[in-house]
N, C-alpha and C positions, 0 to 999 in steps of 0.2 A: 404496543408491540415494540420490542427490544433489538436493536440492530449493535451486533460487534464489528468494526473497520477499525481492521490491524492496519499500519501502515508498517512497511519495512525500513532498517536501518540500521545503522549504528550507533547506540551514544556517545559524545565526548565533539567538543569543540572540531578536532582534526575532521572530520566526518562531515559534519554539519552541512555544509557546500556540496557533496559529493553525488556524483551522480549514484551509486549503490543507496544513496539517501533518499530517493522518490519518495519513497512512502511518508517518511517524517513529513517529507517539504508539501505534501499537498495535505495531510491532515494538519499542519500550521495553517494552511490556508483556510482550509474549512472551518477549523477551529474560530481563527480570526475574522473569519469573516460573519459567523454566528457567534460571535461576541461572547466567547468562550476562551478558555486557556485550562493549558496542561498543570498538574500539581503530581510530585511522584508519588507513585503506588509498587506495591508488589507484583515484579521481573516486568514494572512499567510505566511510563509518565501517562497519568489521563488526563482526558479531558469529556466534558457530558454537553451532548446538545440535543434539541427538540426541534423537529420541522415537522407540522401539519400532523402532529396528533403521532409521531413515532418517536421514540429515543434512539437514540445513536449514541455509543460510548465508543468513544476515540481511545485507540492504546498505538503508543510508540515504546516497542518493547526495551530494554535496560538489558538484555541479556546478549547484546551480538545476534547479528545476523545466520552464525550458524550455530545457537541455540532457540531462535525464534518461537518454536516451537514448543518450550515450555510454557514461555507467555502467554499464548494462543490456546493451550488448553487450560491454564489455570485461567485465563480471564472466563473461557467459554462453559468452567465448571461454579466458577464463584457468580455471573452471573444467571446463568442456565439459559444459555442462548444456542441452539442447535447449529451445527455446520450450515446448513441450509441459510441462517441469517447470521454468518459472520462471512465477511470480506475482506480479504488479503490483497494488500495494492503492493504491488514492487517492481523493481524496473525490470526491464526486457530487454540484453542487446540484437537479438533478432526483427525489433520493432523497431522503424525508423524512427528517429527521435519526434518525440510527441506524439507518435500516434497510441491510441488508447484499446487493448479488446481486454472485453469482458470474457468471461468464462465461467461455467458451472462449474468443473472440476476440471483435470488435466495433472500429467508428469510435473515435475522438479522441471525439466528444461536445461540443468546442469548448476540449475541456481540452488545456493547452499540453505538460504532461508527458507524456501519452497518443500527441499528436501527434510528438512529439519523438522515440519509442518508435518508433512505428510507420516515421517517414523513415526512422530509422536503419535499422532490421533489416529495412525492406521490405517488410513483411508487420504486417498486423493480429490474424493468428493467433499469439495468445500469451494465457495465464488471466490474467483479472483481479480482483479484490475491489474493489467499488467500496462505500463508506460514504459514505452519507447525511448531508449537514449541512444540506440544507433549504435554500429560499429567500424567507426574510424579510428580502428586502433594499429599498429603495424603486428606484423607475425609475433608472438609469444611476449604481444604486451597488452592483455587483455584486461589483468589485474589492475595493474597501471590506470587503465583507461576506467573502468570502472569505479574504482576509486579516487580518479581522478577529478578536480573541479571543471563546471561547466564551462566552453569556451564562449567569446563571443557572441556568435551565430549563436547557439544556442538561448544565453542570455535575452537572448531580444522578444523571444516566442514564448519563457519558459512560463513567465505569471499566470499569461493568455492558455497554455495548455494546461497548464496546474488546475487553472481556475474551472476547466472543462472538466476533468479528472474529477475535482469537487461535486459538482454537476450529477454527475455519474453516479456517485457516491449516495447521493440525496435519492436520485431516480433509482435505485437501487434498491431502496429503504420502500419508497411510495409507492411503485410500482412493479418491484421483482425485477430479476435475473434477467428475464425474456427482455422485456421492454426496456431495461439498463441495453441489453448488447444491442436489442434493436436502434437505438436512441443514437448512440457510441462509439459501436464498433468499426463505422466509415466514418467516422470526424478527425 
């Protein structure tokens, strides 16, 4: 059984740090921590890893976050892996930072990548991982903050929730949707 986990982002050095980066930053962890690494691919960097008799192909798409969506269908056409088993992880500022919900399907939320996702393949119904980065930002600096690098505070929690998010990712693949958000969705 074939599992696609998009992670969202942006390419390019500037990026790399940023909170709109969630997605890259926990499929590195995942990646790294099953003894895997990304090589680039078409509209994306992969990476391939095995747990307990599933694959999982990691894509960190090369197109911009508010192209996303071409990624996500051409990976989900070239591997033939149904919406049902591909997963979109990206950040959330409605979610306190670190905290993690799963989701079968659901709206954009205002997020560019989500939307981008959703024109393309027509449908909203697709799993999502959304991670929390909070919003402490002032009035009409929202951009700012999202594309901003992590503070401090942040810093100290981030491997530990990252690592959880991975977690997720896995229980996702072995066990479905249901039992990912059961697992999840209050940690």
């Amino acid at each position: 059984m074939k599992y696609l986990i998009v992670g969202l982002g942006n390419p390019g050095p500037e990026y790399a740090d940023t909170r709109h980066n969630i997605g890259f930053h926990v499929l590195d962890a995942l990646a790294s921590t099953m003894g895997s690494s990304f090589n680039p691919g078409r509209y994306g960097d992969r990476a391939d890893i095995r747990h307990k008799g599933r694959a999982f192909i990691l894509i960190k798409p090369t197109t911009f976050m508010n192209l996303s969506g071409k990624a996500v269908r051409y990976w989900m056409e070239q591997e033939n892996i149904p919406a049902e088993r591909t997963l979109v992880i990206t950040d959330d500022l409605a979610l306190p930072f670190g905290a993690i919900r799963i989701k079968p399907a659901g709206g954009a939320g205002g997020h560019n990548g989500l939307s981008s996702i959703i024109e393309v393949l027509g449908s909203e119904t697709f799993p999502r991982l959304r991670f929390g980065i909070g919003n402490e930002f002032a009035r009409g600096r929202q951009s700012e903050y999202v594309l901003g690098v992590w503070n401090e505070t942040e810093r100290k929690t981030l491997a530990e929730r990252t690592e959880l998010a991975s977690k997720a990712v896995l229980q996702f693949g072995l066990l479905g949707i249901d039992q990912a958000m059961n697992g999840f969705n209050k940690r």
